[in-house]
C-alpha positions in Angstrom: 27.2 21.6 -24.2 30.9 21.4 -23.8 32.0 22.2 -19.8 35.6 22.4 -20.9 34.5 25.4 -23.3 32.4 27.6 -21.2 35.4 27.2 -18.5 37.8 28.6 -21.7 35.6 31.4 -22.2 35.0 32.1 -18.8 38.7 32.9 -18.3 39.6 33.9 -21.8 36.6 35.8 -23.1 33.7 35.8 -21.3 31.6 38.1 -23.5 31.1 35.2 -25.9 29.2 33.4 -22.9 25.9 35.6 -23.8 25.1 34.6 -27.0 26.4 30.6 -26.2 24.0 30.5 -23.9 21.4 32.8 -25.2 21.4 29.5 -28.1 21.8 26.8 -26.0 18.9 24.2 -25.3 17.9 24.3 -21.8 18.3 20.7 -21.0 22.0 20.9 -22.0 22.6 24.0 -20.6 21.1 22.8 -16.5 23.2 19.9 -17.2 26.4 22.0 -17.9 25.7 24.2 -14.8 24.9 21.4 -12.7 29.2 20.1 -12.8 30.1 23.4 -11.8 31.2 24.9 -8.3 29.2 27.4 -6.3 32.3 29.6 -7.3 32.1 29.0 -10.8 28.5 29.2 -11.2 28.5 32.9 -9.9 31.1 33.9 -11.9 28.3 32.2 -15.0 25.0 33.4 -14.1 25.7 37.5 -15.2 26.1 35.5 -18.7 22.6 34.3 -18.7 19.3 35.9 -19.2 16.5 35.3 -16.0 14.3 34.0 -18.7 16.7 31.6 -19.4 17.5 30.8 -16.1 13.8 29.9 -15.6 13.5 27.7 -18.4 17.2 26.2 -16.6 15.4 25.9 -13.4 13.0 23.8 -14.1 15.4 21.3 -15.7 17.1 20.8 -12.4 16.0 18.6 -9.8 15.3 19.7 -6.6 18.5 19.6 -5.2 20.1 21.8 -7.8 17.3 24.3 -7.6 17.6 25.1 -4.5 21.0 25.2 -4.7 20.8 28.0 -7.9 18.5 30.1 -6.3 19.9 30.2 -2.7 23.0 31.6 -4.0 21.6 34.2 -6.2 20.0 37.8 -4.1 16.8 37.6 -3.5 16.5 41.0 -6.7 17.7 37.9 -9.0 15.6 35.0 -7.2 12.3 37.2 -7.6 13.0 37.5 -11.4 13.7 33.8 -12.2 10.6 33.0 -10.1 8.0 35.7 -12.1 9.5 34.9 -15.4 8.3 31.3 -15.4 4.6 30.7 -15.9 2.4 30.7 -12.6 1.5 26.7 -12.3 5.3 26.5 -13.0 6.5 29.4 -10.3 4.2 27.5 -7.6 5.5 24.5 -8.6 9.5 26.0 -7.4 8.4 27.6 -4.7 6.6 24.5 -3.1 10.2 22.9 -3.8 12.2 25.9 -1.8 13.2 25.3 1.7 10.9 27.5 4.5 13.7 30.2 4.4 13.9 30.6 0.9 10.5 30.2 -0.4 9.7 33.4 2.7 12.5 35.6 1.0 11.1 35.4 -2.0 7.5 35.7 -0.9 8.1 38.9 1.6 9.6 40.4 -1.9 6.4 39.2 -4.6 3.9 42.2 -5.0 0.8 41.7 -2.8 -1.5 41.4 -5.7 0.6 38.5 -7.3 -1.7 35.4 -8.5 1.0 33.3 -7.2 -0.2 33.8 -3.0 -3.9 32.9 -5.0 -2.5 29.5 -6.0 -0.4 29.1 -3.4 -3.2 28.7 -1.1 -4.4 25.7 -2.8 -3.8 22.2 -1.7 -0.5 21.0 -4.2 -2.4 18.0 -5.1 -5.1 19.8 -6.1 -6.6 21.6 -9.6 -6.0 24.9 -8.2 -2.7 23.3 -7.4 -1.5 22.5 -10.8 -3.3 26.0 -12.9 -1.7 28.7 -14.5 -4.1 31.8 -14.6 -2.5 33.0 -17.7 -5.1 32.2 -20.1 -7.2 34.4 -22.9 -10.8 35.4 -22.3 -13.2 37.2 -25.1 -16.9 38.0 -24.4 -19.5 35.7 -25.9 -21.3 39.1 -27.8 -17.8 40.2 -29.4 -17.4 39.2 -32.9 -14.6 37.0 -34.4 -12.3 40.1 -35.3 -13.1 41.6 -31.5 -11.7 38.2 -30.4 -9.0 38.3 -32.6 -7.6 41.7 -31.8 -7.8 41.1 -28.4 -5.7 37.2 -28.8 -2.9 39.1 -30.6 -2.5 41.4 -28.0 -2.3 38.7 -25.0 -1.0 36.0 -26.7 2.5 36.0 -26.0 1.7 36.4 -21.7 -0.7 33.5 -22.3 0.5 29.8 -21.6 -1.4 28.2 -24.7 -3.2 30.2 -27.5 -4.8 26.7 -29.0 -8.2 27.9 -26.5 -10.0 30.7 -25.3 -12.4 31.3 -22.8 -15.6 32.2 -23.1 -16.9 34.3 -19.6 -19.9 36.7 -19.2 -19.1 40.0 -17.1 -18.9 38.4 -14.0 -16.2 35.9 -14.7 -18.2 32.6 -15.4 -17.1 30.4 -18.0 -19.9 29.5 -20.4 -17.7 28.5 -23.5 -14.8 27.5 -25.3 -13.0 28.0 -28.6 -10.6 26.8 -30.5 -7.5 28.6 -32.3 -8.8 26.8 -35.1 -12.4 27.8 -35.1 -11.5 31.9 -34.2 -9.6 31.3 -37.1 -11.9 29.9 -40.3 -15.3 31.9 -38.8 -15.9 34.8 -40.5 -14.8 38.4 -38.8 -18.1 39.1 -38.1 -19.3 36.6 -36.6 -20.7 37.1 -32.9 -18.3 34.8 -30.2 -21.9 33.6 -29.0 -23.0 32.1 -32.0 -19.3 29.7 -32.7 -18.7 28.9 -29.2 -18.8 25.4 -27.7 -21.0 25.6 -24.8 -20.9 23.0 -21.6 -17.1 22.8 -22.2 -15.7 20.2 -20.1 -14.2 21.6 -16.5 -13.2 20.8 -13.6 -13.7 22.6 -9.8 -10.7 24.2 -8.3 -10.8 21.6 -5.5 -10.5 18.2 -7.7 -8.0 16.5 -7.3 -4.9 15.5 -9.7 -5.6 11.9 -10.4 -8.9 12.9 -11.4 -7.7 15.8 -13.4 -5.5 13.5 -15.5 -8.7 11.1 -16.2 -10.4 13.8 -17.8 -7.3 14.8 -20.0 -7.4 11.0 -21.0 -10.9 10.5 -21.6 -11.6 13.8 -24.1 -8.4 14.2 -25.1 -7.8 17.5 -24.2 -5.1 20.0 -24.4 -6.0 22.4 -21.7 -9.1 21.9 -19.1 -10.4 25.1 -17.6 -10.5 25.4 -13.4 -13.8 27.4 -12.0 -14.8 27.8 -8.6 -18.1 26.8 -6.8 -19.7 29.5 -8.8 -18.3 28.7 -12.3 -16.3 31.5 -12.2 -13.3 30.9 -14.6 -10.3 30.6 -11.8 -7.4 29.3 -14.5 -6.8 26.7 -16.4 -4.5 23.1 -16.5 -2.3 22.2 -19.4 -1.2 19.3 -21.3 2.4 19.6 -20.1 1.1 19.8 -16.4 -0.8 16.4 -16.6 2.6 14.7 -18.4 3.9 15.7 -14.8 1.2 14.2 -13.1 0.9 11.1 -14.8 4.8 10.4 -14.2 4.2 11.1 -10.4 0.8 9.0 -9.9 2.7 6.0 -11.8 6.2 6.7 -9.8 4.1 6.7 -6.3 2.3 3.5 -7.1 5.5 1.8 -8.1 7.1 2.5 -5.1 4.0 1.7 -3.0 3.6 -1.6 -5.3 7.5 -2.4 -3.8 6.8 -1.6 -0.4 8.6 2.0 -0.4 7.5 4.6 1.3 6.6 7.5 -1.9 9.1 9.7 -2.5 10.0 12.7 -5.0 13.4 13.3 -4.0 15.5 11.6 -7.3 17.5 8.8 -6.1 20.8 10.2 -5.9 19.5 13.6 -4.5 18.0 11.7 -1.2 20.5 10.9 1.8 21.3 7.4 2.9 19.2 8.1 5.8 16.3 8.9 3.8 16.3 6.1 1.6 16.7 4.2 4.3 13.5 5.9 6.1 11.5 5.1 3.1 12.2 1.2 2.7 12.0 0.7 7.0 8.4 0.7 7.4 6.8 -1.3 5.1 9.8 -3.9 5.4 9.0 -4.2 9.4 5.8 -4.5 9.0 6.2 -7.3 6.3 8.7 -9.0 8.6 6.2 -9.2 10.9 3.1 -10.5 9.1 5.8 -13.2 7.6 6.1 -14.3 10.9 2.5 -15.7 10.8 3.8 -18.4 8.0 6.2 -19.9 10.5 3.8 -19.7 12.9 1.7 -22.1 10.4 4.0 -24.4 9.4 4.9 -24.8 13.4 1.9 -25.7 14.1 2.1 -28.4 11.6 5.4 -29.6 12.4 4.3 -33.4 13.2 2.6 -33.7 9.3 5.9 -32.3 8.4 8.1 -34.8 10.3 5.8 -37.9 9.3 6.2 -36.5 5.4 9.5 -34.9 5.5 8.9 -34.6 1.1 6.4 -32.7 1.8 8.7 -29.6 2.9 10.7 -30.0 -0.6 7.3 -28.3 -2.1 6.8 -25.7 -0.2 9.0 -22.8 -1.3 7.5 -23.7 -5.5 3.7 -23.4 -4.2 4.3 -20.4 -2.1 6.1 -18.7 -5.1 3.4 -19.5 -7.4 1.0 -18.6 -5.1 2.4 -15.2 -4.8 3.1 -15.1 -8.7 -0.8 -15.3 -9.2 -1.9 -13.4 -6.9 0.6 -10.4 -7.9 -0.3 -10.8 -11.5 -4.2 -10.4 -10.7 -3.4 -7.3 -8.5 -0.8 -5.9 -11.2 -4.1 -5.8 -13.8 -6.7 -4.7 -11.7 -4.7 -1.7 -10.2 -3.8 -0.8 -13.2 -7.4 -0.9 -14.6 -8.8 1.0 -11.3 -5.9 4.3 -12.1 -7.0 4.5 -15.8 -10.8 3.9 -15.1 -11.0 0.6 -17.1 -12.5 -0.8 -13.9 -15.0 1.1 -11.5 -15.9 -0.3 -7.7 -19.4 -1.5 -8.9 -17.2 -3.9 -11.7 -16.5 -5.5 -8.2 -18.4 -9.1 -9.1 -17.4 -8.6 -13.2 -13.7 -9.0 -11.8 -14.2 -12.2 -9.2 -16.2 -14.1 -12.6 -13.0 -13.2 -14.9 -10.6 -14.2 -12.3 -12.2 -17.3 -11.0 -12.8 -18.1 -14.5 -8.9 -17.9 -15.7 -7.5 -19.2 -12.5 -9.6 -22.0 -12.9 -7.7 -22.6 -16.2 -4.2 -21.7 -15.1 -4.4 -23.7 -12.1 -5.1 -26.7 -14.2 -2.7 -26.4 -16.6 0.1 -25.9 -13.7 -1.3 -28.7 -11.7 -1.5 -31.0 -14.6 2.3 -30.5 -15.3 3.3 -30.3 -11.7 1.3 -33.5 -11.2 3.3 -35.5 -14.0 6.8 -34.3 -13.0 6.7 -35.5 -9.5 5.1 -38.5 -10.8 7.2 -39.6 -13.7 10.2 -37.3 -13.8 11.1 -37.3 -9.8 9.2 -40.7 -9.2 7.4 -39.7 -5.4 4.3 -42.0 -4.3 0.6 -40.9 -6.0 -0.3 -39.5 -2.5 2.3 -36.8 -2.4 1.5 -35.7 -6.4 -2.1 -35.5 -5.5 -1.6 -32.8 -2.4 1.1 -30.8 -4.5 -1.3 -30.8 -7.3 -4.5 -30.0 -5.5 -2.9 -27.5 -3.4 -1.8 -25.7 -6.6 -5.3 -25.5 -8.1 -6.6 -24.6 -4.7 -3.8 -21.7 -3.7 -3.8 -20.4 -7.4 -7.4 -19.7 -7.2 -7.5 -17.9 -3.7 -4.3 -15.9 -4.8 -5.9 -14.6 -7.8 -9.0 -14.1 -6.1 -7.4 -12.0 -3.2 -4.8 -10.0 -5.3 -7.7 -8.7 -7.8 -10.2 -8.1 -4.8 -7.8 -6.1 -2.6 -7.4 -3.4 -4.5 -10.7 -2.8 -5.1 -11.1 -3.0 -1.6 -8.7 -0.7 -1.0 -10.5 1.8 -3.3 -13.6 1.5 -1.4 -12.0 2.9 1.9 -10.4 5.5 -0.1 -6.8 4.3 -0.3 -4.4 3.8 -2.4 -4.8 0.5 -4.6 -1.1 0.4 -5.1 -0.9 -0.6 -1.2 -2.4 -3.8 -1.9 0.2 -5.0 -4.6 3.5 -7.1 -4.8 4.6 -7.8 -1.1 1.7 -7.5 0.8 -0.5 -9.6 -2.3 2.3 -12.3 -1.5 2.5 -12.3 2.0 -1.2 -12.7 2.8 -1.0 -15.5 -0.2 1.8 -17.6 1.3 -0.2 -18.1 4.4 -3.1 -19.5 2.4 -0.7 -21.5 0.4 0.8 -23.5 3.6 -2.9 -23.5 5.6 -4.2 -25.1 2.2 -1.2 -27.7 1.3 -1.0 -28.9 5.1 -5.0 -29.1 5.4 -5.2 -31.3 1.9 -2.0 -33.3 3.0 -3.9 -34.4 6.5 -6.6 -35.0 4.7 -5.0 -37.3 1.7 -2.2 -38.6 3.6 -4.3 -39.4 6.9 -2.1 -38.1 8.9 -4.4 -35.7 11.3 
């Protein structure tokens, strides 16, 4: 959307603003108002519907959100906020500083589902539902049902299922828009449902939300409590989010970063500087233990001064391996490819191909120091056994951490990338200077 227009209509004729932006696409539109001033932006937001504005909301990032609705009285706030959907209203309010999100709050009515989901953990099933969903009786018939859909439809966030709950509330069915559809009128809701439909507990958490999307393909998953009682439901567009957050944490944990939401050039220097610190110190310090190593074999090293030209290609390669054996198996533990008791199933594979990769690499290695850079026999033997020896443990550790990681309930995205290669490089200089006393009879 053109900036340099809405400016000319802001000063020349600002009635056209309404119907520009009534047709505008969101995206373009928070994009727009994102270039403008405070100043300007009050002078806009009379032009634009609240329903708008909460589709425009939720394009921002954080930053700009906050920034929209701290400007705006709290009258204006409170309509933004209740026009979106409820998993998506939580969703802004979680984002609000303390001030703000209070404001708003003291002004919500007291029977508002939003305080309900608000109370649940954000991680959580409860976390991410919407509890605007439609609900028929199981003795209704098809036309009951059907009478009742068109009238809740449009307050409902997807009209593709409905719920199936007894008179207290528990859930004991599903349907389909589809199947409402081709069963005949009469037809009693009891006798068309889908019963055991698959569900989740309001206290599961997200990851394993998103597994269940995955594995039955689902477009909506219905949220009951202890009881069964039908408490809302997730949707398809919720778990996108999800899925982008899990993979955007374990990236950043798989660099060493401390997880962050805030986008890049949203976050202070200071911040982004707070999330790389820790896990940088603490890898500066377990580095320290590789000097320590090749100190203690500083005599081997002056005897066999060739042997430190090495060094830097086996430690890289050991670290290569070992972070492409962690890269797979994390990735095979977050989509449920690989389970903890696969534990054994994973050392076979891995021992079995790094027993073939080392080979190969050792093979080559072992006829370019030879032939190519013409060093004794002695000194291709310990590069070359060192590889097979280092690639093996690498690939060994880097698929088994993880798993162990799992086991003690953290993240497997820890053990990835920097940490895979610092424990690796240790292993890789303890190995090369224990074969090269050995070979070289130098101890």
């Amino acid at each position: 959307m053109p900036k340099e227009l809405i400016r000319q209509l802001l000063l020349e004729n600002p009635s056209q603003l309404d119907s520009l932006f009534a047709d505008a696409m969101p995206a373009d539109l928070a994009d727009a108002l994102a270039s403008f001033s405070d100043e300007e932006l009050m002078q806009l937001l009379p032009h634009i519907s609240p329903e708008m504005l909460a589709i425009v909301v939720q394009e921002f990032d954080e930053f700009q959100a906050n920034r929209l609705l701290s400007m705006v009285p709290t009258e204006l706030a409170l309509e933004i906020i209740e026009a979106m959907s409820d998993d998506d209203a939580v969703d802004m309010l979680r984002w609000l500083p303390a001030e703000l999100k209070e404001r708003i709050l003291s002004a919500l009515p007291s029977d508002s589902p939003l305080r309900n989901l608000l109370a649940y953990e954000e991680e959580s099933s409860g976390g991410l539902m919407t509890t605007e969903y439609l609900t028929v009786r199981p003795e209704w018939t098809v036309e009951q049902a059907l009478q009742v859909i068109r009238a809740e439809a449009e307050k409902a966030e997807t009209i593709y299922y409905t719920y199936v709950t007894n008179r207290s509330g528990r859930l004991v069915g599903v349907l389909s828009l589809r199947e409402l559809v081709l069963a005949p009128p009469s037809a009693q809701i009891a006798s068309i449902m889908r019963t055991n439909p698959v569900q989740v507990t309001d206290t599961e958490d997200q990851e394993q939300v998103a597994a269940l999307f995955r594995r039955y393909d689902l477009m909506a998953l219905p949220v009951v409590d202890e009881n069964g009682i039908l408490k809302g439901i997730v949707t398809s567009d919720d778990i996108i989010d999800v899925v982008d957050e899990e993979a955007t944490e374990d990236i950043q944990r798989m660099a060493a970063l401390q997880p962050s939401d805030t986008p890049y050039l949203s976050a202070s220097i200071f911040k982004l500087a707070r999330q790389r610190f820790g896990w940088l110190l603490v890898l500066m310090i377990s580095a320290l233990f590789t000097g320590r190593i090749m100190l203690r074999y500083e005599e081997l090293l002056a005897q066999v001064v060739i042997l430190a030209v090495f060094i830097p290609m086996l430690m890289d390669t050991a670290g290569n391996a070992g972070s492409q054996a962690s890269t797979l198996v994390i990735r095979g533990l977050a989509l449920g490819d690989i389970q903890l008791r696969d534990w054994w199933r994973v050392v076979l594979r891995e021992l079995a191909v790094s027993s073939l990769v080392s080979l190969g690499l050792a093979s080559v290695n072992f006829l370019r120091i030879l032939l190519l850079e013409k060093y004794p026999l002695e000194v291709a033997l310990v590069v070359s056994l060192t590889l097979v020896v280092t690639v093996v443990l690498a690939k060994l550790v880097g698929s088994t951490l993880p798993i162990l990681a799992q086991l003690v309930h953290l993240d497997p995205a820890i053990m990835a990338g920097p940490m895979i290669t610092t424990i690796v490089d240790a292993l890789a200089l303890i190995t090369y200077f224990k074969i090269g006393e050995l070979l070289l009879d130098l101890a």
